[in-house]
N, C-alpha and C positions, 0 to 999 in steps of 0.2 A: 438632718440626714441620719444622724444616732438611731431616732424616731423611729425613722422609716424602715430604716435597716433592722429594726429589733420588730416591729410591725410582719417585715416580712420573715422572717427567723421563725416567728409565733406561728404562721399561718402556711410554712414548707421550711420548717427545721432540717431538713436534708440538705436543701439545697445554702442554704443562710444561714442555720445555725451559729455553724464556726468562723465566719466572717461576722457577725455580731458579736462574738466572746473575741475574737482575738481585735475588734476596733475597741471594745469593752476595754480588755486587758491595755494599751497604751494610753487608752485617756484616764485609767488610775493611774498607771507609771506615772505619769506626768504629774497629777495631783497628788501624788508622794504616797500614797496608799499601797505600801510595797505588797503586803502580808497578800490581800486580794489581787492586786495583780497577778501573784505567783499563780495562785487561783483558776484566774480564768484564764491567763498559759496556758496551763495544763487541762484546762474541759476545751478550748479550738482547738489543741493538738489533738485530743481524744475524739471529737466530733469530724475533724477534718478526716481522720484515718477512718473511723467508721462508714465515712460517709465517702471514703476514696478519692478524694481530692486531695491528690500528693504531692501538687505543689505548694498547697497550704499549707498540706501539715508540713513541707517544705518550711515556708517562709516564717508561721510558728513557732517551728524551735530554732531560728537563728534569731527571732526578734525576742524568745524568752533566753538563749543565749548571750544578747546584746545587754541583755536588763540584768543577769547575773555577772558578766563581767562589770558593768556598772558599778557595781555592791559589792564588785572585788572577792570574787567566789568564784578563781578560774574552774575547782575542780567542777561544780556545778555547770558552767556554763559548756566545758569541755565536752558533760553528752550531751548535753544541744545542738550543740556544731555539727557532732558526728553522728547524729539523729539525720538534722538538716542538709548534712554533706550527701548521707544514703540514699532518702531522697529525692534530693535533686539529681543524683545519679540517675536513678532506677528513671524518673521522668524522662530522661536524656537531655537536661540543661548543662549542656557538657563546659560552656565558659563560664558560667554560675558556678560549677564544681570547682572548675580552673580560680576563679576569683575568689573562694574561699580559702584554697589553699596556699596564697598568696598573701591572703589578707591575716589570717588566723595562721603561720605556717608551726608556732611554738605550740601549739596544739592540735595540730592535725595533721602535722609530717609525716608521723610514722601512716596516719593512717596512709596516706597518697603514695609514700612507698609502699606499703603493703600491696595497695590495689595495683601497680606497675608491675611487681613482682609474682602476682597473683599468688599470695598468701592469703587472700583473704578466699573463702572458701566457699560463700555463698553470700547472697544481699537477703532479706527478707524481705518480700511481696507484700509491704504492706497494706493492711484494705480488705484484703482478699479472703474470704469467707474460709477456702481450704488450709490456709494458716501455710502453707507448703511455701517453703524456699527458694527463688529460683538462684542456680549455682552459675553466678557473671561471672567468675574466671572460668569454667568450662567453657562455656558458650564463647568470652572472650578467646579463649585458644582454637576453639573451631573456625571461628572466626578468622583468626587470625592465618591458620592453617588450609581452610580456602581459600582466602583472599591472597594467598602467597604461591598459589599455583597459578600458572597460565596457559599450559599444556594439557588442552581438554579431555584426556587420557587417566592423567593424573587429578586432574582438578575433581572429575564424577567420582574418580574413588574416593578422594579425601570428605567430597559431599555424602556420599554412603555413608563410611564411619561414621563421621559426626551427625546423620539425622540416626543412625540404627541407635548407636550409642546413647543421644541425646535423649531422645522417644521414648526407649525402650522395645522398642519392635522387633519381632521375630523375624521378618524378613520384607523388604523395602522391595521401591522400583522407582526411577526415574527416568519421565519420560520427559522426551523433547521433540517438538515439530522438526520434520526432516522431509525436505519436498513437499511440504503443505499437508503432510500426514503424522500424527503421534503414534510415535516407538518408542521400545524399550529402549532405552542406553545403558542404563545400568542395571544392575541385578545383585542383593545381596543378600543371606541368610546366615540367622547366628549359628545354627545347627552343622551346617558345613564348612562356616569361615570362609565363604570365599567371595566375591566380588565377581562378577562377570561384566564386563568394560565394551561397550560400542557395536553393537551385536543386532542391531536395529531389526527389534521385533517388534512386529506390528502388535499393537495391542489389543487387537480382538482373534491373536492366533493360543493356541493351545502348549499347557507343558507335555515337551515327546517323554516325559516321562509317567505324568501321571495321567495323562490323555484329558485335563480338563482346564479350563481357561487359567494364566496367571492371574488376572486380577478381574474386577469391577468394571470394565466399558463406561457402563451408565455411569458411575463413581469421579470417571476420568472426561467423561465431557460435559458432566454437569459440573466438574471444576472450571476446564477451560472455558464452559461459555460464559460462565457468573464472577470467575474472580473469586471463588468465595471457598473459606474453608470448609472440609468434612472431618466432623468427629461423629464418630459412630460409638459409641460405650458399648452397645448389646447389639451389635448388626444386625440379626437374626428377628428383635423385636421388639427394634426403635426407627425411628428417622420414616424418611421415604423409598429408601431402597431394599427392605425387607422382602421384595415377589420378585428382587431381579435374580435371576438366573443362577449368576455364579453365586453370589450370595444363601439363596437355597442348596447347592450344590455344597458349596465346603463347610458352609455354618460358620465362618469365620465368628471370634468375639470382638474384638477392640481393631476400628480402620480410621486412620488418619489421613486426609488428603488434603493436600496445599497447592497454594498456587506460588510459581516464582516468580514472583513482580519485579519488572528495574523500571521504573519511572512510568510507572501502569501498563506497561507491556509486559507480555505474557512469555517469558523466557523458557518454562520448562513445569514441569509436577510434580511434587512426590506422592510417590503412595507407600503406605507404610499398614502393616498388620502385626497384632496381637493376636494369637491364638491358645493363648494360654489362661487371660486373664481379661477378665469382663472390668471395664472402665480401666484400661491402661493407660490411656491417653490422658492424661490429667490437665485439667488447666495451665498448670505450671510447663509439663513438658509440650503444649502446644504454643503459649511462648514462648520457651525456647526456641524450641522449630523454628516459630516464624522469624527470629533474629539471624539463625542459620539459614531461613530461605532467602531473606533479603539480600545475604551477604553471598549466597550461592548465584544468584540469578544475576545481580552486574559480573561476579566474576565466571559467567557461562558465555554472559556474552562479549564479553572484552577477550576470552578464551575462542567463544567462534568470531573474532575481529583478528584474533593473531593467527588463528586458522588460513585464514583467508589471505591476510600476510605475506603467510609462509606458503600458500600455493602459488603467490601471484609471485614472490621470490624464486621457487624453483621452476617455474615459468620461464621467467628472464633469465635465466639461468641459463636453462636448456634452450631457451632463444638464441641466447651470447654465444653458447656453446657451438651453435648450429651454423651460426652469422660469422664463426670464429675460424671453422673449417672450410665451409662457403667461400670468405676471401682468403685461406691460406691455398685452397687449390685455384681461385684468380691468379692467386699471387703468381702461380708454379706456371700458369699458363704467359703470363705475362715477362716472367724469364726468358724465356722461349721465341720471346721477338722482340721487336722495336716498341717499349714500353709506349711512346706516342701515338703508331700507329696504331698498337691495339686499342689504347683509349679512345682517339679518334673514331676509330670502326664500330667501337661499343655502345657512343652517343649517337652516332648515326643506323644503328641498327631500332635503338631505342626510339629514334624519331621517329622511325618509320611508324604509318598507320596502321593497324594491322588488317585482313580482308576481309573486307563485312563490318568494320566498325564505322556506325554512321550513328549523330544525333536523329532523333526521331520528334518532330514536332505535330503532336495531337497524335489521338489515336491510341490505341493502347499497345504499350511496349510488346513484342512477342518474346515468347518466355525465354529463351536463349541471348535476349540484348544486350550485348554490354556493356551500353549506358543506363540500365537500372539502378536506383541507388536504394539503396537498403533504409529504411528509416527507423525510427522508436517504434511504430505504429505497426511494420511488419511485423515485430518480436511480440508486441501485445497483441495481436488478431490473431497469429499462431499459436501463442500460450493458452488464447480464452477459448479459443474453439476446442483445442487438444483436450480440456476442461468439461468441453459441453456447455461453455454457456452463449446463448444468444446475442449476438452481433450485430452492430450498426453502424454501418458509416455515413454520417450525413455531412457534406462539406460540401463548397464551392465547385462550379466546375472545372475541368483540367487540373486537376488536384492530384492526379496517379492512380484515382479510385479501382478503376478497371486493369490497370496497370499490377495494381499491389492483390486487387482476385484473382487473376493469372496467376502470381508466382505462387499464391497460398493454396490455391489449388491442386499449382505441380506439387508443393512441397508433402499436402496432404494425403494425394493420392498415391504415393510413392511410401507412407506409413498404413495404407491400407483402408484409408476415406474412400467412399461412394462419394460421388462432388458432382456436380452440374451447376451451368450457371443461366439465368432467365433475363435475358432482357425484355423487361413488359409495356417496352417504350412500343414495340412493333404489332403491341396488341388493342392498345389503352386510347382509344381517339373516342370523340365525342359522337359519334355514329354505333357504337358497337352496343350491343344488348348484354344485360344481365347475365343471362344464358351465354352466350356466343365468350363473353370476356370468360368465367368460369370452366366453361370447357375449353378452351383453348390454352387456357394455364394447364391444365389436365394435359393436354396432347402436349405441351410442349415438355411437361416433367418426364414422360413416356418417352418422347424423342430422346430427349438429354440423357436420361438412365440407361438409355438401349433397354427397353421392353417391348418394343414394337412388335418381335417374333413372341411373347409371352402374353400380352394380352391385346385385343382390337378393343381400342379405345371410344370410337365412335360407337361400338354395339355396347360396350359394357355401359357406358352416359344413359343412351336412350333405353335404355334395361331400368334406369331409376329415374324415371323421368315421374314417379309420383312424387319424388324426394325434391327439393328446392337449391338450384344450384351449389349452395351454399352447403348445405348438408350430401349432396353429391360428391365435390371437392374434398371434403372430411373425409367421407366413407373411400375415399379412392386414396387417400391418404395412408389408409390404416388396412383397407383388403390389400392394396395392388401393390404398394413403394415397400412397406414394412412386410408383406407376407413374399413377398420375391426378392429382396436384397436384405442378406443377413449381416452385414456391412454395418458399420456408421455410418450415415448419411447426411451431406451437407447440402444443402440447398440455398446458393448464392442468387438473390435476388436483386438485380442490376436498373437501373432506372427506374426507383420506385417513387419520384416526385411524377413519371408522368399516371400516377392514377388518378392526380387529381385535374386530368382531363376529363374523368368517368363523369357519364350524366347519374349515374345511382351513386347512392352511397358505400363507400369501400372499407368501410370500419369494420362490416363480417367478414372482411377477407383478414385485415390484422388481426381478428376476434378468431380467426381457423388457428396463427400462429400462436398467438394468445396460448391458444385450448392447449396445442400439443405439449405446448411449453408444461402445463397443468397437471396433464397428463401424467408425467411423468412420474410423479408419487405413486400414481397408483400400478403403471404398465412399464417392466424393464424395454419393452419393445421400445414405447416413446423416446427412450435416454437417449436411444441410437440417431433419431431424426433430432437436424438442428439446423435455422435458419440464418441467413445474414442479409441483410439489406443495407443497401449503395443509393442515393442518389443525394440530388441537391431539394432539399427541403428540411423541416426543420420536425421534432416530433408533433409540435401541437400544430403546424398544420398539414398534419397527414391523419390526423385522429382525435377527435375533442374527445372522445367518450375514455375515461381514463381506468375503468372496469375491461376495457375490452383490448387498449393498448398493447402489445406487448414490451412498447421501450422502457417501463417503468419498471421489466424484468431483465431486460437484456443490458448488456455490456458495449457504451459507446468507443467507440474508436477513436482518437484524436488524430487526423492526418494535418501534419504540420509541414510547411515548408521545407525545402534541402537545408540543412545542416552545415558548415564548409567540412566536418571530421566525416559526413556522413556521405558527402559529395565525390569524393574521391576517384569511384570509376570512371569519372567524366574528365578526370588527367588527361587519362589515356589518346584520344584524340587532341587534346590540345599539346602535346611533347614535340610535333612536328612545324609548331609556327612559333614558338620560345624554346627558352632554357629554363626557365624557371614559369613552370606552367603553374603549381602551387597560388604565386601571386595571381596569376592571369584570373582563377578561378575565383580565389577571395575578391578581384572586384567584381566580377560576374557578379555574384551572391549578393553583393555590396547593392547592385544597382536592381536584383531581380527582388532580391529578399529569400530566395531560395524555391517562388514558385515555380512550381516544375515546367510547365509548358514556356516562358518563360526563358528559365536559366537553357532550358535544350535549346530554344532557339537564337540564343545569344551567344551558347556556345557553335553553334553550328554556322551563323554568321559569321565568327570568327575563321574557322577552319573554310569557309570557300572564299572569304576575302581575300585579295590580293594585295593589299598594301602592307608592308610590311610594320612587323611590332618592337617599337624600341626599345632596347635595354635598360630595367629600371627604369620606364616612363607609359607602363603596365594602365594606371588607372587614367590616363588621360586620354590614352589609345582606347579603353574598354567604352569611355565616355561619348567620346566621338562618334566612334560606331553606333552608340544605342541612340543618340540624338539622334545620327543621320540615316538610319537604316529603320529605326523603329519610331521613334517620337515624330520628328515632322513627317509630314500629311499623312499623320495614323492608317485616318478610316481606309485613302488608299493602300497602304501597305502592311494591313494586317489579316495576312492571309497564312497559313488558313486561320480564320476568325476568333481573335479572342478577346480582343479591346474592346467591341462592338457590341459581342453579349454582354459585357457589361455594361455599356452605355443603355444596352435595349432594356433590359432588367429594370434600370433606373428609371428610366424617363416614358417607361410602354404606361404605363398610368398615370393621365394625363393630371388626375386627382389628389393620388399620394406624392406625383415627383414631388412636389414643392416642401413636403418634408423630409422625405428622403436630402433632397437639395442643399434647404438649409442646415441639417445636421452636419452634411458632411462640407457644408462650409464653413462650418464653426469648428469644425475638427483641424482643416487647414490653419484657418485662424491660428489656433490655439495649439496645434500641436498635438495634441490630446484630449481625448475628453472623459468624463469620468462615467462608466458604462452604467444605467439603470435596467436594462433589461427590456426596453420597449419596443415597440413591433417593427418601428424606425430602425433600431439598433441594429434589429435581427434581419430584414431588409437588406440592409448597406453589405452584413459581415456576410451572406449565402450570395451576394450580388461577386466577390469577392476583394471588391475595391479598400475594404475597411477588415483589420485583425482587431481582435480584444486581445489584451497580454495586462497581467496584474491590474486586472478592475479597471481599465483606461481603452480606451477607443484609438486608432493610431490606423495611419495609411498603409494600405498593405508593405507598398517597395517606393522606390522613388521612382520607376518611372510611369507608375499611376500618377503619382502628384503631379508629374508634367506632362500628363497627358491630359486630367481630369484635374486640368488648374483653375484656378479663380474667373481666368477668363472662361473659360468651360461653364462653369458654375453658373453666372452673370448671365451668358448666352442662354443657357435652358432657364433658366431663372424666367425671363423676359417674354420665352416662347410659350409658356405658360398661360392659358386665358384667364384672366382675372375674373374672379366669381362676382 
């Protein structure tokens, strides 16, 4: 092994060298050849540091320090340890450091007091070509002096100091994401002393003093997108950012930019300039930095954790406060009479129904219902569109889809959205022409926008009737919608599985969305139009062609079942057949699983039944009912239809059922099954009989499983013609 290791030493002495002198150096020790050992100690230590491998030269001089206490030479061995102790430091083997100072403690006390007290005033970088110092008790006190703020006020100032300080910089910036955009937070310069604290300026806006940009853009999102640092020595006529803008504009010399990483997330920026002095940024002070930015960035964010804290504390607060005078004027009203009967009057006012409150089963909720239930999925379809970006709900039927476009549409349009929505279910049959489907999308965008008094659609079609449906649609896209509505424009497109009714191919029609989506780099008009599509199908089969897709651009929507914390409006009618309607609802969920058509209709069974609901005997009454109202004889009493579409879904191909079949008999089986993604899978979950949840296959609710049991199964199984 000697051999080999001194073979390779011979033939990349950088990498081996000083691991062959220092195995050298102990198999003399041992063979008593002290004089040469000493020796070749001293050429691994010398080879290790050259070559920057500083855990060697690490382990080096505590193993030529071991070999001098040996030989009873503490004073010798004493700068080996403290060679060895530095570092292990500098490496950051912080229990290594801990365990010599333990082990060695008559000789190296004073040093580990020293380093505690920060007497000791710098460590040497060893290795390092610039010979330059870097100074660990600075750093350790910056360090220390961020890490002990947690009021994000205080914490960016103490961050200033210590990078201006640290750096050397004439004047700094730190910036941090705020609503999905990078601003200034901080602002600091040596020339004025002063600090500017939380002042969120956008960083591609201008100083109102000297009318030209504070810093680099390009500097600032070529950090945030890479992760990586910029050291700039000659800005002017080094690096890749020499032709940007501000850069030609102030001629800055020396720019330093960092990224603040806590656990690879991207917490915040610095940017930091020299204008005084070409190469200011020195190797040494861009280490430092980055110990100050690491130590900046968990303490920014554990500072915006306390943030968030303290708002949701004086939240509750003002809650408590609100909730505090609320029942002290109950209280005063309740003086004032027969404490009983008011309480009495108060539960019976609350039972009451209120006028116009009704479950609503099938159909899409009207916008004022209120048994809408607000889900995850509303908050994400409102945030992505507000965004601009492309939408897609593909889910099961009776899911809310139509439901959750109504609301977004009121919500949208009331912030200043153009909105219309296309049902293409009334267009899309296997009879309709090329032509005929295309223009009739046309008239209906014209209906829905209200352009009918602005342009005659029928004349302006046949005006390009050299152009190809397809390229007609486009150009009416881009003359008629964008040159008459200066609006944003959303265009909700509702029942898009039925195109693949169409006898032609309907991939140019996702290839129009496609384009505008494209578009939009090059035309501010395009940012304004934005699409969303609804229905039950899946992306690959609504579109093989994956150049022409748009869902591999857009933003899918996950509409998931009720929630029981999400459910809540749906109390409201059940207050009048309990007392504790809360429970009533947790079984509801219990037995629907929270699908919506579903829970409406099982709550609405509830409120016109007349048999009354027992106290605390909640889930066996819920049970009852759903056996006897919904489970036995389904197919009769599943009106309006929704057991059925699923049964037809399954068993309409006479071909596939029997896979379809036995998957989802083995899911019974088993309880769950482990999801591969197969066309079966995707089958079963759009059917909506079958959820995925954590990579596993699983029955939507229970009363699928008693409705589509084993004997179910068995029965279609059988009816099946054997090939």
């Amino acid at each position: 092994n000697q051999q080999r290791l001194k073979a390779w030493a011979e033939q990349c002495p950088e990498n081996f060298q000083h691991q062959y002198l220092l195995v050298a150096a102990e198999i003399t020790r041992i063979s008593g050849n002290w004089y040469e050992a000493i020796n070749l100690y001293d050429k691994a230590i010398k080879s290790a540091q050259e070559n920057e491998f500083i855990h060697e030269e690490a382990l080096a001089n505590e193993l030529a320090a071991n070999f001098w206490l040996a030989q009873e030479k503490p004073e010798f061995a004493q700068i080996h340890l403290k060679k060895a102790r530095q570092c292990y430091q500098i490496w950051g083997a912080k229990r290594k450091v801990e365990d010599l100072d333990e082990k060695y403690v008559q000789w190296l006390g004073s040093t580990a007091t020293d380093t505690q007290s920060n007497t000791i005033k710098t460590i040497t970088t060893t290795g390092r070509n610039s010979g330059e110092t870097l100074d660990f008790a600075a750093v350790m006190k910056a360090s220390q002096a961020i890490s002990g703020e947690i009021v994000l006020e205080q914490l960016l100032n103490q961050v200033m100091k210590a990078a201006i300080a640290s750096a050397g910089a004439e004047k700094g910036f730190l910036i941090l994401d705020k609503n999905e955009n990078w601003v200034i937070e901080a602002q600091a310069a040596v020339e004025s002393d002063r600090i500017t604290i939380l002042q969120s300026i956008p960083i591609d806006s201008v100083d109102p003093t000297t009318k030209i940009p504070h810093l680099s853009t390009a500097i600032i999102n070529y950090v945030a997108r890479s992760h990586e640092n910029v050291v700039l020595n000659n800005a002017t006529e080094e690096g890749q950012f020499t032709r940007d803008p501000y850069i030609i504009t102030t001629q800055p010399k020396s720019i330093l930019c960092t990224p603040l990483l806590d656990r690879g997330k991207l917490a915040g920026i610095l940017y930091l300039e020299n204008n005084i002095a070409i190469g200011a940024f020195t190797p040494q002070r861009v280490e430092t930095l980055k110990i100050i930015a690491a130590q900046a960035a968990i303490s920014i964010e554990n500072a915006n954790l306390y943030e968030q804290l303290e708002d949701y504390n004086r939240t509750l607060e003002q809650k408590v406060e609100e909730r505090t005078k609320e029942l002290s004027h109950t209280l005063e009203i309740l003086k004032a009479t027969q404490a009983e009967l008011v309480i009495e009057n108060a539960l019976l006012r609350s039972a009451e129904e209120p006028q116009g409150y009704d479950y609503q089963v099938g159909g899409s909720l009207p916008i004022d219902a209120p048994t809408y239930v607000v889900r995850s999925a509303d908050r994400h379809l409102y945030k992505a569109l507000r965004l601009g970006q492309l939408c897609y709900i593909l889910n099961t039927r009776q899911m809310g889809k139509s439901s959750l476009r109504v609301q977004i549409m009121k919500k949208l349009q009331a912030e200043g959205f153009t909105c219309t929505a296309i049902d293409i279910s009334t267009m899309s049959n296997s009879q309709v022409t090329l032509e005929q489907w295309y223009a009739g999308f046309a008239y209906l965008l014209v209906s829905g926008l209200n352009l009918l008094d602005k342009v005659n659609i029928r004349t302006w079609w046949r005006e390009r009737e050299l152009l190809s449906p397809v390229q007609r649609l486009s150009e009416f896209l881009n003359e008629v919608l964008l040159t008459n509505i200066s609006e944003k424009i959303i265009i909700f497109i509702d029942e898009i599985d039925s195109i693949l009714d169409l006898q032609f191919d309907s991939s140019a029609f996702f290839g129009i969305i496609r384009t505008c989506y494209n578009k939009r780099a090059d035309s501010s008009d395009y940012q304004r139009l934005n699409f969303v599509l609804l229905g039950v199908a899946t992306p690959s089969q609504l579109i093989q062609d994956k150049n022409r897709t748009p869902f591999n651009v857009g933003q899918a929507i996950q509409l998931k079942g009720f929630q029981v914390h999400e459910a809540q409006p749906l109390l409201q009618g059940l207050t009048k057949r309990v007392t504790n309607p809360q429970t009533l609802l947790t079984e509801v969920i219990n037995w629907t699983g929270g699908q919506p058509f579903l829970t409406q209709k099982v709550c609405k069974l509830i409120c016109t039944s007349d048999s009354p609901i027992p106290t605390n005997d909640e889930a066996a009454y819920v049970e009852d009912l759903v056996r006897s109202q919904i489970i036995e004889n389904w197919e009769s009493r599943d009106n309006p239809e929704h057991l059925r579409t699923i049964r037809d879904r399954i068993v309409k191909d006479k071909q596939r059922a029997v896979e379809l079949l036995k998957l989802y008999q083995q899911i019974l089986h088993q309880g769950k099954v482990v999801a591969v993604d197969s066309p079966e899978e995707t089958e079963l979950i759009m059917s909506g009989l079958v959820v995925k949840r954590d990579d596993y296959l699983h029955v939507n609710n229970r009363i699928y499983e008693l409705v589509f049991d084993y004997i179910w199964v068995e029965k279609n199984l059988s009816s099946v013609p054997k090939k």
